[in-house]
C-alpha positions as CSV (number, residue, x, y, z in Angstrom):
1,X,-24.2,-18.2,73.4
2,X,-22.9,-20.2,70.0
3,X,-24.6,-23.3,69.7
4,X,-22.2,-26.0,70.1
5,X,-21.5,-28.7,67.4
6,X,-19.1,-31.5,66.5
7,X,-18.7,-31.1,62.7
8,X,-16.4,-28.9,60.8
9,X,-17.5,-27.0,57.9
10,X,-16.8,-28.2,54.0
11,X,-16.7,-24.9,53.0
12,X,-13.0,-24.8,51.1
13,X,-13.0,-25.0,47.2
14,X,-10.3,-26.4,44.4
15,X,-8.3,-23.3,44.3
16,X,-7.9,-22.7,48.6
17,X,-6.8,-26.0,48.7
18,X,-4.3,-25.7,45.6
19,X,-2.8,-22.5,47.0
20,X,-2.9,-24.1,50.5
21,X,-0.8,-26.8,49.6
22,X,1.8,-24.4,48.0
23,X,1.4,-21.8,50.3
24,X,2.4,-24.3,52.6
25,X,5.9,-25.2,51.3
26,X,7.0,-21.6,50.6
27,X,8.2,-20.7,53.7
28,X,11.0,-19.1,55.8
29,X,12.9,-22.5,54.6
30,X,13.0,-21.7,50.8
31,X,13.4,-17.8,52.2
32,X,16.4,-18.3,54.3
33,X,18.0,-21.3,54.8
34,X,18.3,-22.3,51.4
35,X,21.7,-20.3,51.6
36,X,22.6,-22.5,54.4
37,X,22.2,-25.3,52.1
38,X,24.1,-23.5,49.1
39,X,27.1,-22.9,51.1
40,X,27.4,-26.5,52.6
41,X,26.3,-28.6,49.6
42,X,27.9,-26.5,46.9
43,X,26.0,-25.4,43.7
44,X,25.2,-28.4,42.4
45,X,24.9,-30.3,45.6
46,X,22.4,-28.4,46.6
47,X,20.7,-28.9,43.1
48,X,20.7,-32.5,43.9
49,X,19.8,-32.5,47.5
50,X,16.5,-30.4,46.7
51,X,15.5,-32.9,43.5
52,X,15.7,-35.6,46.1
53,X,13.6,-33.7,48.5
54,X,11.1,-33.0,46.0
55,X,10.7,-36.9,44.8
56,X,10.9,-38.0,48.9
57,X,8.0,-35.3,49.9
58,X,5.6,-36.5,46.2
59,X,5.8,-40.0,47.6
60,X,4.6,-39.1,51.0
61,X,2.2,-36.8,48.9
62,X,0.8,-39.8,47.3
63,X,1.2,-42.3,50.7
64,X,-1.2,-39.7,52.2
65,X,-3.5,-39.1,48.8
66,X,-4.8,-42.7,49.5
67,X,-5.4,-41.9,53.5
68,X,-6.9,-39.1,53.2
69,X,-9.6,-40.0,50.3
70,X,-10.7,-43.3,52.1
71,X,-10.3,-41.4,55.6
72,X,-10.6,-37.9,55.1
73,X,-10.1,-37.1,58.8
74,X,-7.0,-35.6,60.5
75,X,-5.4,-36.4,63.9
76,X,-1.9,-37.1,65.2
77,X,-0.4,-35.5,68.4
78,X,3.1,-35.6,67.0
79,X,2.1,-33.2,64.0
80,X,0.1,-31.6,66.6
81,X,2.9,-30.7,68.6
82,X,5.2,-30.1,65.8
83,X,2.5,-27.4,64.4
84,X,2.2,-25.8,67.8
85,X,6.1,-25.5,69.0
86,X,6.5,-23.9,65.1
87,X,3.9,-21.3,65.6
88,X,6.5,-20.1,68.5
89,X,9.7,-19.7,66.0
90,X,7.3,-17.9,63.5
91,X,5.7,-15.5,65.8
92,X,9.1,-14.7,67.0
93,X,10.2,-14.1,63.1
94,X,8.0,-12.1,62.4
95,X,8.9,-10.3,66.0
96,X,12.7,-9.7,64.7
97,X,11.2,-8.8,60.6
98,X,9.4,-6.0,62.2
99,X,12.3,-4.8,64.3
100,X,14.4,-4.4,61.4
101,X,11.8,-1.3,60.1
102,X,11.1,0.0,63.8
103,X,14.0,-0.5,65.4
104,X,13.7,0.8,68.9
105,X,10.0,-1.2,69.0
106,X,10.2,-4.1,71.4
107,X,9.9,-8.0,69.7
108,X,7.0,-9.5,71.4
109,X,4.9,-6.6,71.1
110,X,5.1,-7.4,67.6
111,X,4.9,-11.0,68.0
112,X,1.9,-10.5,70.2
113,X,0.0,-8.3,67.4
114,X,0.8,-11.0,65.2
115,X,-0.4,-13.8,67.6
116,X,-3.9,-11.4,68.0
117,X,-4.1,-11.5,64.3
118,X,-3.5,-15.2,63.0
119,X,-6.2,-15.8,66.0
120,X,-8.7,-14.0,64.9
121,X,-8.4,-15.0,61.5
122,X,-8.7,-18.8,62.3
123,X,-11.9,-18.0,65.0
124,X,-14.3,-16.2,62.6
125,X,-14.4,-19.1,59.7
126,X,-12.4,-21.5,57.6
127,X,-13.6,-19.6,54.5
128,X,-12.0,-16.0,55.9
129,X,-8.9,-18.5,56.6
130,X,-8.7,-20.2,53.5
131,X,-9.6,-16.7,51.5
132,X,-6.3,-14.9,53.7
133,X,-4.3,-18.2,53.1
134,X,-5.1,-17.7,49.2
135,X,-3.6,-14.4,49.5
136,X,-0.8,-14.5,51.3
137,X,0.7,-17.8,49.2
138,X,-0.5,-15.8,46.3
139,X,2.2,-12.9,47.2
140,X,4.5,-15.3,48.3
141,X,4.1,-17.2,44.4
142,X,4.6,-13.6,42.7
143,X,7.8,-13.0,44.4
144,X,9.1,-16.0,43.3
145,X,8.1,-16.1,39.7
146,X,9.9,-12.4,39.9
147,X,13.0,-13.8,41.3
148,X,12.8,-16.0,39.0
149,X,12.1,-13.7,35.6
150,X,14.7,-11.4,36.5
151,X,17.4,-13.7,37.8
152,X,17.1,-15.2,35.0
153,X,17.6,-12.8,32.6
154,X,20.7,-11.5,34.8
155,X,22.1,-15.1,34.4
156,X,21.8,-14.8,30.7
157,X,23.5,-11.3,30.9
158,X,20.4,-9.3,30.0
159,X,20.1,-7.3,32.5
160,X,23.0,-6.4,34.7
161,X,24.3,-7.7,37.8
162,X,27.2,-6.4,40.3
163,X,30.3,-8.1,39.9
164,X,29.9,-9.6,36.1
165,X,31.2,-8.0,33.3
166,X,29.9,-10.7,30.7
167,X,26.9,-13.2,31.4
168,X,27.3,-15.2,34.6
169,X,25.7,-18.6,32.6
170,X,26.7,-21.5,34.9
171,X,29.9,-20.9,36.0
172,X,29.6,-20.8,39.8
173,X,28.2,-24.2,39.2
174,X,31.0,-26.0,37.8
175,X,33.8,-23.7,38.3
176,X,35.3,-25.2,42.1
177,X,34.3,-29.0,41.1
178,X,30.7,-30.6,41.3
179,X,31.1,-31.7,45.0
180,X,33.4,-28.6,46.7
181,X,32.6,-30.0,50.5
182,X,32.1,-33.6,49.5
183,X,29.6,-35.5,48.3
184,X,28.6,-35.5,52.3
185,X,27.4,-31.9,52.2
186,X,24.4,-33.2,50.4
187,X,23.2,-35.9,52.6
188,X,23.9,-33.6,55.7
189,X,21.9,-30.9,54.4
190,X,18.8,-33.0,53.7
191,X,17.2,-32.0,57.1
192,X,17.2,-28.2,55.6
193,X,15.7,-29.1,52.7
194,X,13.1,-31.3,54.3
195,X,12.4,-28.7,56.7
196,X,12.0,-26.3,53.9
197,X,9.3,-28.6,51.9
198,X,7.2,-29.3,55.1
199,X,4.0,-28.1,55.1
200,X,3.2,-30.0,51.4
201,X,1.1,-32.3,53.9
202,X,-1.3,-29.5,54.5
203,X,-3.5,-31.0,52.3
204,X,-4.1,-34.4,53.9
205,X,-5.2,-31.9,56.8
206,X,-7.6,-29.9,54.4
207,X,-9.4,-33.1,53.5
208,X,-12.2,-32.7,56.8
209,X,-13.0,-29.3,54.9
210,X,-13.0,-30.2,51.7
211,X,-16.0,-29.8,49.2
212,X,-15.0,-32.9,46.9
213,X,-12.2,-34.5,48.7
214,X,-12.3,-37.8,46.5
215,X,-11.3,-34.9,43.5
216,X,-9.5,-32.1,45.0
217,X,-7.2,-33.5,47.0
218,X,-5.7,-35.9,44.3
219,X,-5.6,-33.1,42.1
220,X,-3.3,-30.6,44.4
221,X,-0.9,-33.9,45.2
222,X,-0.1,-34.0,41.4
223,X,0.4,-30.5,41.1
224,X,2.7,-30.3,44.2
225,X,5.7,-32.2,41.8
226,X,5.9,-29.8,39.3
227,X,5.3,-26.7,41.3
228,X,8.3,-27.6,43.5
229,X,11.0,-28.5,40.9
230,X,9.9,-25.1,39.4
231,X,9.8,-22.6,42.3
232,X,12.4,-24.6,44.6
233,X,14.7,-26.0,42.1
234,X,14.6,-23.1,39.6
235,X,15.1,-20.4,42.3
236,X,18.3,-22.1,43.9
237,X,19.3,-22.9,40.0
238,X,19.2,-19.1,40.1
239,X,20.7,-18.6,42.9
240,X,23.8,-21.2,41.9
241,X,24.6,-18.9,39.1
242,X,24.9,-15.9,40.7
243,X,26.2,-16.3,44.7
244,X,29.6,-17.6,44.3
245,X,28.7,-21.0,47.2
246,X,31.0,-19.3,49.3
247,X,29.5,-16.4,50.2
248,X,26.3,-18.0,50.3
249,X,24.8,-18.1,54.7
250,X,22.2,-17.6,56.8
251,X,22.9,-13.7,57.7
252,X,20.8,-12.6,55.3
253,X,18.3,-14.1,52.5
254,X,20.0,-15.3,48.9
255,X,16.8,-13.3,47.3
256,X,17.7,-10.0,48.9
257,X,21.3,-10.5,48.5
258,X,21.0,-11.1,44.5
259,X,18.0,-8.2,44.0
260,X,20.8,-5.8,45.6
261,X,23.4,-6.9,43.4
262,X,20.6,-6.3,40.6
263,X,20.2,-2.8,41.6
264,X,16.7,-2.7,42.3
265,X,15.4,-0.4,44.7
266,X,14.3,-1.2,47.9
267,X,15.3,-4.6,47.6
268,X,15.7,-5.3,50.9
269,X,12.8,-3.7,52.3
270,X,10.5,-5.5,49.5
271,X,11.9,-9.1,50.3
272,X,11.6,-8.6,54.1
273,X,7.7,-7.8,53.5
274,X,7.5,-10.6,51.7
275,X,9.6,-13.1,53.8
276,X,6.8,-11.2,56.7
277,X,3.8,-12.6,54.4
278,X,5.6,-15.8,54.2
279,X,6.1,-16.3,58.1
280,X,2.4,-14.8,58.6
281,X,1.2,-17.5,56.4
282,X,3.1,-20.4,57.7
283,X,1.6,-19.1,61.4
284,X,-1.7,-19.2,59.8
285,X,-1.3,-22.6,58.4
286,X,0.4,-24.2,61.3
287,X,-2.2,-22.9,63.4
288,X,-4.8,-24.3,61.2
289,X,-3.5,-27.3,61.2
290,X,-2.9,-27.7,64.8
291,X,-6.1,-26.8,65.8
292,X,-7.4,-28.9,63.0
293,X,-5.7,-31.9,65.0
294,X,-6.9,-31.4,68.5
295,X,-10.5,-31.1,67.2
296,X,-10.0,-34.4,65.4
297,X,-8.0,-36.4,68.5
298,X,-11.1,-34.7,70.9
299,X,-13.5,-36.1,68.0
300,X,-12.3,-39.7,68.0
301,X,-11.7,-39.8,72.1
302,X,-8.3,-39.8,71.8
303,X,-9.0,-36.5,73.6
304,X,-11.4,-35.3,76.0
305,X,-14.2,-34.1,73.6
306,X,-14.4,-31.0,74.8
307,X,-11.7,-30.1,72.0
308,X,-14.3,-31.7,69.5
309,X,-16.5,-29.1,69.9
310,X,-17.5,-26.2,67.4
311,X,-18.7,-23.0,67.3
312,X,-22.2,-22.3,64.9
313,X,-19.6,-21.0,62.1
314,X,-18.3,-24.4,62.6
315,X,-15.0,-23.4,63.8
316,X,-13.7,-25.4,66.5
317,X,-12.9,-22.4,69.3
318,X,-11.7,-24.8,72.1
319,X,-9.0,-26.6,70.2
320,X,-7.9,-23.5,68.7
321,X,-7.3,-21.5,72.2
322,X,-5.5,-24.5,73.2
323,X,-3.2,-24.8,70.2
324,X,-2.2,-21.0,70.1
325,X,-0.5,-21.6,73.4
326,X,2.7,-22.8,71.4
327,X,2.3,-19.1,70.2
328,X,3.1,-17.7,73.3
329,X,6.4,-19.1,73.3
330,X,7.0,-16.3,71.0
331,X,6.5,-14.1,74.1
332,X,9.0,-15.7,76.1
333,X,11.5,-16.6,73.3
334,X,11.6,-12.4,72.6
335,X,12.5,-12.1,76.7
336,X,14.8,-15.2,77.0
337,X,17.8,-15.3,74.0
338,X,15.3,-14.9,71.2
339,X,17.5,-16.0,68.8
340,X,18.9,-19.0,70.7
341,X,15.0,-20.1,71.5
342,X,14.2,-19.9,67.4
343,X,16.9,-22.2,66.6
344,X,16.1,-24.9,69.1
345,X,11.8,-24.6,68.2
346,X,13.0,-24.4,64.3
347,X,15.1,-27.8,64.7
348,X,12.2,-29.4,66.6
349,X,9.6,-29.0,64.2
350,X,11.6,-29.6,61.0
351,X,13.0,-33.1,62.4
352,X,9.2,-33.6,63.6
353,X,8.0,-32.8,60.2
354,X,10.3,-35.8,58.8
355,X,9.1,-38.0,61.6
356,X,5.7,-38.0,60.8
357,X,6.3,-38.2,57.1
358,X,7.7,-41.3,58.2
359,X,4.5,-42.0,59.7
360,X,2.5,-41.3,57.2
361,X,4.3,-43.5,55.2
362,X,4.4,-46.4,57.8
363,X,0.5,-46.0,57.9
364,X,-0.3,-46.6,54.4
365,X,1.4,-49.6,54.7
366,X,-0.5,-51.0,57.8
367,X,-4.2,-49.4,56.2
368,X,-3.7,-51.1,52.8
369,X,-2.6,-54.6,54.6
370,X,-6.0,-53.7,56.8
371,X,-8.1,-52.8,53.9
372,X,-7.5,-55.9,52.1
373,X,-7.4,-58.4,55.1
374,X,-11.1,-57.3,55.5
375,X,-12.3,-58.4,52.6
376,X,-12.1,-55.1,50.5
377,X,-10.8,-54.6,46.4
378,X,-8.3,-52.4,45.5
379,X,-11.3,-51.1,43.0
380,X,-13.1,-49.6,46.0
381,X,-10.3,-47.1,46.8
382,X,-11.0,-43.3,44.7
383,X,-7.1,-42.8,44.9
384,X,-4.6,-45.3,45.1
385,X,-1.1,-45.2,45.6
386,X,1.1,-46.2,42.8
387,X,4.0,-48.8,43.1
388,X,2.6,-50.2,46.4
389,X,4.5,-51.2,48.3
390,X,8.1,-50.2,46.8
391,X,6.9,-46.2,47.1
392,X,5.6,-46.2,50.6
393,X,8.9,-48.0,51.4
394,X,11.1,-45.5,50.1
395,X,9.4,-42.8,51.7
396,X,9.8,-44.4,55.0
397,X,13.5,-45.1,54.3
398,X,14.5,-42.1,52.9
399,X,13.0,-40.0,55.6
400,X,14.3,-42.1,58.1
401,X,17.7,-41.5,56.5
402,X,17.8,-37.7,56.2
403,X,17.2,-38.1,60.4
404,X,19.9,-40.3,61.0
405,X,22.8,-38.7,58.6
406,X,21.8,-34.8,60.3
407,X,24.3,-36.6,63.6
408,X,26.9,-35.2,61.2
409,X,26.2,-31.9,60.7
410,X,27.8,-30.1,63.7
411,X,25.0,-27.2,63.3
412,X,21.9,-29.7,63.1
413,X,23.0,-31.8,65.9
414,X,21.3,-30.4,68.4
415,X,17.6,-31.1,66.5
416,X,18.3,-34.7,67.4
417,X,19.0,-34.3,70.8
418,X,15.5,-32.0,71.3
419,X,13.6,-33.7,69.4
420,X,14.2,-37.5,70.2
421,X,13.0,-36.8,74.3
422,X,10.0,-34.6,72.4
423,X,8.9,-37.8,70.6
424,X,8.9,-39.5,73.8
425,X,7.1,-37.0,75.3
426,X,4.1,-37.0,72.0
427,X,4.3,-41.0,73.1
428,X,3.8,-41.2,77.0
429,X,1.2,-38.2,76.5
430,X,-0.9,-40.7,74.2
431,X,-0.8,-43.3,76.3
432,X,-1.8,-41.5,79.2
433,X,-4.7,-40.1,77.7
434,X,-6.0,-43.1,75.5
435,X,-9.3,-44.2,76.4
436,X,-8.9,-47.5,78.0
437,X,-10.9,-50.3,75.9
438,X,-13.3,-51.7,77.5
């Protein structure tokens, strides 16, 4: 029998929790949907929309640097939730990646081996998590900077490219007007783009494990700026030049589609293992950070505390049986319209993700109107947010607005009528189970 604690172990170090916060990101969103967001927003739309997202997510970075260095805790059962439905869409991802090399194999066999997997990983310790997390974001990095390298040079006509006689350059940028669906495309898209930087708070979450949280976290959050404009931005820069927007889509990733026009061999087969390691790694995350929540709601009694509880490794083994369950929707999304079912979990959790950036932003307000109602000096805080309170503000307003304008997207619709009676739900489940005050 494990001797039972209520602690989690500080056993992560500077570089898990830098690769953490950018394994995080990189994700089926950058992967897949970015084509969406190509063909909707045109070139240059698209340009713009993800620039915005990267400024919007750095300034919930930095609402959530302060939080997490004065409080370096984690608990919400929104982001709990919205962790927990995901792990269902990317179990049954990496269900249908599979199927595309075995064919006749079933999908939730694979999604179950999967689900075995990502468990077992997160049960024996956070350092065999955070050294697989490490890994997998590291492959996920290298595929990118090689997309980049080599797009790159096609763009510039050194190496050649299907379809192009003479150097692409920036044509398909400029060549059917800056805005060739409307300026609207932009705003309409934001929930795609959103969705594909969520995860970036994974580092507020890796706070409780943290060896030096007052120095590590506020190091990764000024790293995350940079490291998105260049993998996000520079990859759909590449991807601008050489899809004409048109034939940009969903039906298959804008990577694969421009290594096969490259020639390279076993394109296809190279980015699908790689789009695999990304979906394996956003399981792994999400599961770590849903588990990571229901040990921290049991630990302050919003909870029973049974979920606070901890194995002698420090891992806490209750909350993380109890957060694979939204895994298991894999298993039924693979019987029921598997497709249909990872659409509807996808939209949940992205307009989720938005909703508690929102949040996040809403509670640095309220903490730093706390802070110093109590008698406390801004010196006192390790990490402060800058431009209080304009950039707290425009994260909250800015989030809030990429939610409201996604009524007009026709495909994205149906995210708001999911996920609105889901909030509900997070709500009355709080109440229900908040201690009563005595």
């Amino acid at each position: 029998m494990s001797q039972q604690n209520e602690h989690l172990a500080r056993k992560m170090e500077a570089r898990h929790i830098r690769m953490i916060s950018l394994g995080g990101v990189i994700g089926t969103g950058l992967f897949l949907s970015s084509g969406y967001t190509i063909h909707e927003a045109g070139p240059l739309g698209t340009i713009l929309a993800y620039l915005v997202g990267a400024i919007l997510v750095y300034a919930v970075m930095l609402c959530l640097g302060e939080l997490s260095v004065a409080m370096p805790y984690t608990g919400a059962v929104l982001y709990w939730l919205t962790w927990t439905i995901a792990l269902g869409s990317e179990f049954t991802a990496a269900g249908l990646i599979m199927q595309t090399w075995f064919p006749h194999s079933p999908v939730w066999l694979w999604s179950l081996l999967f689900i075995i997997l990502i468990f077992l990983v997160n049960a024996f310790s956070v350092r065999l998590f955070a050294e697989s997390e490490f890994w997998f974001a590291a492959i996920k990095v290298f595929a990118i900077v090689g997309f980049i390298l080599l797009g790159g040079l096609a763009v510039l006509g050194i190496l050649p490219i299907k379809g192009y006689s003479h150097a692409p350059l920036f044509t398909n940028i400029f060549k059917d007007g800056l805005f060739p669906n409307g300026i609207g495309g932009v705003f309409t898209t934001m929930l795609t783009v959103n969705f594909a930087f969520s995860g970036t708070e994974l580092i507020g979450i890796t706070a409780g494990e943290a060896k030096n949280p007052d120095k590590t976290i506020p190091k990764a959050i000024h790293t995350t700026l940079w490291r998105l404009v260049i993998f996000f931005i520079g990859s759909i820069v590449i991807m601008s030049c050489l899809i004409p927007y048109q034939q940009a889509g969903v039906t298959q990733s804008p990577f694969v589609h421009i290594f096969k026009l490259m020639g390279i061999p076993f394109a296809a087969d190279l980015m699908n293992f790689v789009v695999l390691t990304a979906i394996v790694s956003a399981a792994n995350s999400g599961l770590y950070a849903s588990t990571r929540m229901l040990w921290s709601l049991g630990n302050e009694g919003t909870l029973p505390k049974y979920f606070a509880k901890t194995t002698r490794a420090g891992s806490p083994l209750a909350a993380l049986c109890f957060s694979m369950l939204g895994g298991i929707l894999a298993l039924l999304s693979s019987v029921f319209a598997a497709d249909s079912v990872y659409l509807i979990l996808v939209s949940i959790s992205g307009l989720a993700v938005v909703l508690v950036w929102m949040a996040i932003a809403l509670a640095e307000i309220n903490f730093r109107k706390q802070f110093l109602a109590k008698g406390h000096s801004l010196a006192e805080l390790k990490f402060k947010t800058p431009y209080f309170p304009i950039l707290p503000y425009f994260a909250f307003g800015a989030s809030l607005l990429s939610c409201l304008l996604i009524y007009f997207d026709k495909n994205q619709r149906l995210a708001l009528y999911c996920t609105v009676p889901f909030v509900l739900l997070c709500y009355l489940g709080y109440y229900l189970c908040k201690p009563k005050s005595h």
